[in-house]
N, C-alpha and C positions, 0 to 999 in steps of 0.2 A: 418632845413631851406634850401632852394632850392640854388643853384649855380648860379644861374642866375633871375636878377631881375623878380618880379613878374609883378607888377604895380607902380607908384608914387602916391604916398599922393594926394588926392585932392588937398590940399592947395597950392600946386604949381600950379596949372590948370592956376588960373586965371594971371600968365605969362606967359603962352602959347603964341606964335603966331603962326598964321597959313598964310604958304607963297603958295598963287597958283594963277599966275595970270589967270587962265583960271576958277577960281570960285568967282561967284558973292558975295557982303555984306553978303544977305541974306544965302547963301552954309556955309559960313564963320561961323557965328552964328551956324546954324543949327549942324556940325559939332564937335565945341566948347561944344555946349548943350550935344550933343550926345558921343562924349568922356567924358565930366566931368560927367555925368549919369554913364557912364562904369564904369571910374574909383573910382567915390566914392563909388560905391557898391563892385566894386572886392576890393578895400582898405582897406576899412569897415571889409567887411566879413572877410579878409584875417588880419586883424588888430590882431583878437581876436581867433586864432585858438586854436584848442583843439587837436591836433594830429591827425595821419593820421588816415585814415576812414579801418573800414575792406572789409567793402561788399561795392563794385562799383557799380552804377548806368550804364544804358548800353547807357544814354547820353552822357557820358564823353569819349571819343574816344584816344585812347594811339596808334598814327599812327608808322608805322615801324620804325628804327634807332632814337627814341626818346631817350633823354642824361636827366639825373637830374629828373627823374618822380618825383611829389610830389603830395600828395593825399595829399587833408587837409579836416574838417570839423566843421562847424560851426552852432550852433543853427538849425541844420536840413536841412544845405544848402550845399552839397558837393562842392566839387572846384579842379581842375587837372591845375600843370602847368608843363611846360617840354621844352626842347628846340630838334632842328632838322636843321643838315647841310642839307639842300637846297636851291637853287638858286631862288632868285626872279624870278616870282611870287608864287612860290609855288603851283604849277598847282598841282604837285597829293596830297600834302597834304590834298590840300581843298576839292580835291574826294575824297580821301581815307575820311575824316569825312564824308562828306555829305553822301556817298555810304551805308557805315557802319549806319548812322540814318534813311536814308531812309528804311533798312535793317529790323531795331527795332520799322518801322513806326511812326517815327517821321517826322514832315512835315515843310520844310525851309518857313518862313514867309521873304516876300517881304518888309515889312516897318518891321523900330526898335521899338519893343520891347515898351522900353520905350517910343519912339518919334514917335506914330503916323505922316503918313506922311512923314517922313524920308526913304528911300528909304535904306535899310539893302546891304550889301554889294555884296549879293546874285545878287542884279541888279545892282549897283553901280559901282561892283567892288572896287579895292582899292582904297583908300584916300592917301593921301601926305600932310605933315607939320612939321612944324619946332618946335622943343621943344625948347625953350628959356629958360627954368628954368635950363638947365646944363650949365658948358663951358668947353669947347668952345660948341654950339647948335651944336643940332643931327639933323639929317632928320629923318624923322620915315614915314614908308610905313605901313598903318593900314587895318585891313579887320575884319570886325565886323559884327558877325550875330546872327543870333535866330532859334530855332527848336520850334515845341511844337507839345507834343504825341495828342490823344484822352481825355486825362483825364485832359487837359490844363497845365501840368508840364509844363515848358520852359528850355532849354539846350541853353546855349549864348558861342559864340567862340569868342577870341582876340588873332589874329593872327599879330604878329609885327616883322618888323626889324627895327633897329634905327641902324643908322651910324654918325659918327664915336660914340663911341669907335666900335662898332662890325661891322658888313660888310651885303652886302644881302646875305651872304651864311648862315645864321643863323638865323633861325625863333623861334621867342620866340611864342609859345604857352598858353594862357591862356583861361580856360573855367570853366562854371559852371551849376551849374541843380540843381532851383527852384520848388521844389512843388507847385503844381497847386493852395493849400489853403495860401500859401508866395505870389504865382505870382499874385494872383488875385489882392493884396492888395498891389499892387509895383505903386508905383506914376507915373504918365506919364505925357509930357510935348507936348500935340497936337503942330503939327507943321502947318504954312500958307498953306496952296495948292497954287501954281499959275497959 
């Protein structure tokens, strides 16, 4: 078992609040949809592990001074989570992944994954929200994306800090890589365009 939380249970989701007074109803929603998708699938997946994997996929990216690596696999779905002292925003982190995919020719998708529409963090950038289901509530700074090869694999990153308890010098890492004959058949929740 990994040192450092992976993800929270779906079921807490729907106490979430999300505080930003600079996003609309509609951002609000969207974000909500789009973390509870994350999360019930890294939860899910990560629920029912079968121990660590031998042979790595070269979607799953293990960036320098990573603490706690944990490989896990599940019904043919790899999964890497790990933690790394750096500082908000985590600028080279997020090169040092993308660089290394671009590398292996995998290509960062613009919209999530799941949430057609939804604009991947790739454009975004990070999100901001308050987790309510702890106490005293955390802040959590989220950056959530997608890759996907030639062959339609898809490699998804969840990059977080939450504070308090821990601080922005520590970025919890979590990612995963779907086969293209999984991804094809993964639900999607279209989002409005406006």
């Amino acid at each position: 078992m990994s040192q450092f939380p992976i993800l929270r249970p779906a079921s807490h989701l729907n106490r979430t609040v999300v505080n930003s007074s600079s996003m609309t109803e509609s951002k609000n929603h969207r974000l909500l949809v789009c973390v509870f998708v994350l999360l019930f699938f890294a939860f899910g997946l990560s629920a029912c592990r079968r121990g660590n994997t031998a042979r790595h996929t070269d979607a799953l990216i293990v960036c320098p001074r990573a603490e706690g690596v944990n490989w896990e696999q599940f019904q043919g779905t790899d999964q890497l989570a790990y933690q790394v002292k750096v500082e908000y925003p985590a600028d080279s982190m997020i090169a040092c992944i993308s660089k290394k995919l671009s590398e292996n020719s995998w290509q960062p998708l613009k919209e999530d994954f799941w949430n057609p529409g939804l604009p991947s963090s790739q454009v975004r950038g990070w999100t901001h929200f308050t987790d309510a289901t702890v106490h005293p509530e955390a802040a959590v700074d989220a950056w959530v994306a997608q890759w996907q090869n030639q062959a339609g694999d898809v490699a998804w990153y969840y990059l977080q800090y939450r504070y308090p308890p821990q601080d922005r010098y520590t970025l919890f890492v979590n990612a995963g890589f779907i086969p293209a004959n999984k991804a094809k058949n993964e639900p999607k929740i279209p989002q409005n365009r406006k």
